[in-house]
N, C-alpha and C positions, 0 to 999 in steps of 0.2 A: 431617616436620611440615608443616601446611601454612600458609602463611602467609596475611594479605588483602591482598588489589590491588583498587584503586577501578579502577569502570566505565572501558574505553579505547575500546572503540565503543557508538554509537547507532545503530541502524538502525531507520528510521523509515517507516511508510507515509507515501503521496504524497495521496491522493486521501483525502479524510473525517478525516484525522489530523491532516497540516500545513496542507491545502488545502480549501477549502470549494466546491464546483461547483454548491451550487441546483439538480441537479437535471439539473445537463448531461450525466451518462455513463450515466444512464437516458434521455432524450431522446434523445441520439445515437443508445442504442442502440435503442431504437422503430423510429427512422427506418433505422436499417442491417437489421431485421429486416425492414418493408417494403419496402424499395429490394431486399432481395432475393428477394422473391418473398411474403412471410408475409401473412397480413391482419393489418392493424394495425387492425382493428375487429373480426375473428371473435369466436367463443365462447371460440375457446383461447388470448386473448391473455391475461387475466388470469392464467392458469394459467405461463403464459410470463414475465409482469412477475413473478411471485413469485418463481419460478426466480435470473430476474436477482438479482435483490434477494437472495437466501439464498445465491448464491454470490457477492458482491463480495467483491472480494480475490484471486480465482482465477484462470489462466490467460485472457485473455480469448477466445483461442481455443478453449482446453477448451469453454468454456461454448458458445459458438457452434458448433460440431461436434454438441456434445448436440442442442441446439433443431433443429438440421440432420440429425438420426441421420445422422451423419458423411459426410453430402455434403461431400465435402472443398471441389466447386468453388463451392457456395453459402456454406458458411461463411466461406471467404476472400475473398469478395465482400461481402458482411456485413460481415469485418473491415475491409477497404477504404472501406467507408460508414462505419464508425463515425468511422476514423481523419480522415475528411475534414470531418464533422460536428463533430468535437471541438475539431481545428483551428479550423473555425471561429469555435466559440465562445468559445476560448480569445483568440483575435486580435477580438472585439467586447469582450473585457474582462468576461466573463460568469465568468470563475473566478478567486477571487484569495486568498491565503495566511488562514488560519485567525487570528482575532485571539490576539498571543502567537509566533505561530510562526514568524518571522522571529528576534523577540529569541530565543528558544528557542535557533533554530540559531544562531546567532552567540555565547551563553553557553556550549553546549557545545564550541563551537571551542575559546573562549578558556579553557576549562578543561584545554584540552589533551586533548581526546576526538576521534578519528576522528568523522564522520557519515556513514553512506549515507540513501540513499532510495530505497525498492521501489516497483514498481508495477508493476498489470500493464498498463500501458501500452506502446505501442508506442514503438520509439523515438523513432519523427520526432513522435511527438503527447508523450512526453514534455522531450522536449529543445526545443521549441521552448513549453510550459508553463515550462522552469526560462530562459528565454529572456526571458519576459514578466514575470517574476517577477521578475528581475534576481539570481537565486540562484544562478549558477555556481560564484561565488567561497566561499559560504558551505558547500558541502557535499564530501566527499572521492569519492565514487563515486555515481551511480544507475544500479540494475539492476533487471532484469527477467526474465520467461520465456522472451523471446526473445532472452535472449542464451546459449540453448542452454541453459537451466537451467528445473525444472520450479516452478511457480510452487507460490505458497500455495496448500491446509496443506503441502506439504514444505517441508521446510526447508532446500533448497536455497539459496536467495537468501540467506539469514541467513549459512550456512557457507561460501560463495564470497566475501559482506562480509570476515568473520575470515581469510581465505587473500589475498583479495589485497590488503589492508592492514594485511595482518602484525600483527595483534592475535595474542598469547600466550596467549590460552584461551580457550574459549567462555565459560565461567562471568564472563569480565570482558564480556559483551557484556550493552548492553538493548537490550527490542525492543517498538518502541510501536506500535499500528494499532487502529481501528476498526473489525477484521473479529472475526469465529471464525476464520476461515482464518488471520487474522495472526496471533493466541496462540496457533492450534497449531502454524503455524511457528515461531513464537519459541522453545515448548515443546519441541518434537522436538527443534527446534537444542544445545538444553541451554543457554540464557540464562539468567544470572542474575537481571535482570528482564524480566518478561514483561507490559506493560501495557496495559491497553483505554482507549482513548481514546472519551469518550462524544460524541462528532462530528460522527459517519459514519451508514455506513448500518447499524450494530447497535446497536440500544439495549441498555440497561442489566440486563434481563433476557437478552438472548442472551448477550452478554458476562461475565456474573457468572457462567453455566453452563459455560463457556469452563473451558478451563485458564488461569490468571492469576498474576501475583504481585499485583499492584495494580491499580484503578482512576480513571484522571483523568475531570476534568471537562474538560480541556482539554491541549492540549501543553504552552503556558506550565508546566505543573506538574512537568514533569519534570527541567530541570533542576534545581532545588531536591529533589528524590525521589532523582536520582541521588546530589548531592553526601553526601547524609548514608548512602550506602550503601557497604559493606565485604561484598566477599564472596571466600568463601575457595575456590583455586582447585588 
């Protein structure tokens, strides 16, 4: 028979879900596209900004190999410009928590829920982000594709959450983010909830085409979505 167990992890996108950037991990990336060699005024850059834009959420290498047809040594040059750039931004106070999303994570703590946070952030740019933010204490794990795991849509990061936080089923896990890449990892993962945060960089239309369980207008909304959820596992 199978019984129900309320949600035991949240795993949560970093960037457009919890976090609000204006604009900065498109900007950074401009300039690390230029710093590498790209014109950051040719014909084929808008073709390139769309690229960006249709894959957040992904690998941020992945992506940068593509724009690069896998010049490995410009990509990772690339990725070095961006990480330096974001730094930056991060330390002028140009990125700061999504209104809601601080008390967010601090209710599902206290509800007795694991939290992680994904990102395809590097680590020095995202640890020195949960740094500023003063969010160490409020979250259990942040992971990424560089820690040897393949980023969104797999759903890798989601299943590495559940293994090294010792959650007892997938179906007890929700997974919130502002991509398509993040619903289809949440999906593959086999989460119980699956939810699009309208944020980020996917509006409302790409999102609802999405595989989903639900849609917020915001993270604030989720605690309150999890507690009244039962799902059988």
């Amino acid at each position: 028979m199978k019984l129900p167990c309320v949600i035991e992890l949240a795993v949560l996108d970093l960037n457009g879900t919890t976090v609000r950037d204006g604009g900065v991990v498109e900007r950074a990336l401009v300039e690390a596209l230029a710093g590498a060699g790209l014109d950051a005024q040719g014909p084929e850059m808008p073709a390139r900004l769309a690229f960006l834009r249709e894959t957040m959420g992904q690998s941020r290498i992945d992506v940068l190999r593509a724009l690069f047809f896998d010049d490995e040594e410009r990509a990772w040059d690339a990725a070095r410009r961006f990480e330096d750039a974001f730094d930056r931004s991060v330390a002028s106070g140009e990125v700061e928590a999504l209104p809601g999303a601080e008390t967010a994570l601090t209710a599902l703590g206290a509800a007795g829920m694991r939290v992680c946070l994904v990102t395809e952030l590097a680590p020095r740019n995202r640890d020195h982000l949960l740094d500023v933010l003063g969010w160490r204490d409020l979250v259990d794990l942040t992971i990424g594709p560089d820690d040897g795991l393949r980023g969104a849509p797999a759903p890798d990061l989601v299943l590495s959450a559940v293994m090294r936080l010792g959650v007892g089923a997938v179906r007890a896990v929700a997974v919130a983010g502002d991509t398509v890449s993040d619903l289809e990892a949440g999906t593959r993962a086999g989460a119980s909830i699956v939810a699009g945060v309208l944020t980020g960089a996917h509006g409302h239309d790409q999102l609802v085409a999405a595989p989903h369980t639900h849609l917020l207008e915001g993270i604030h909304e989720l605690p309150e979505l999890i507690a009244g959820a039962q799902v059988a596992v």
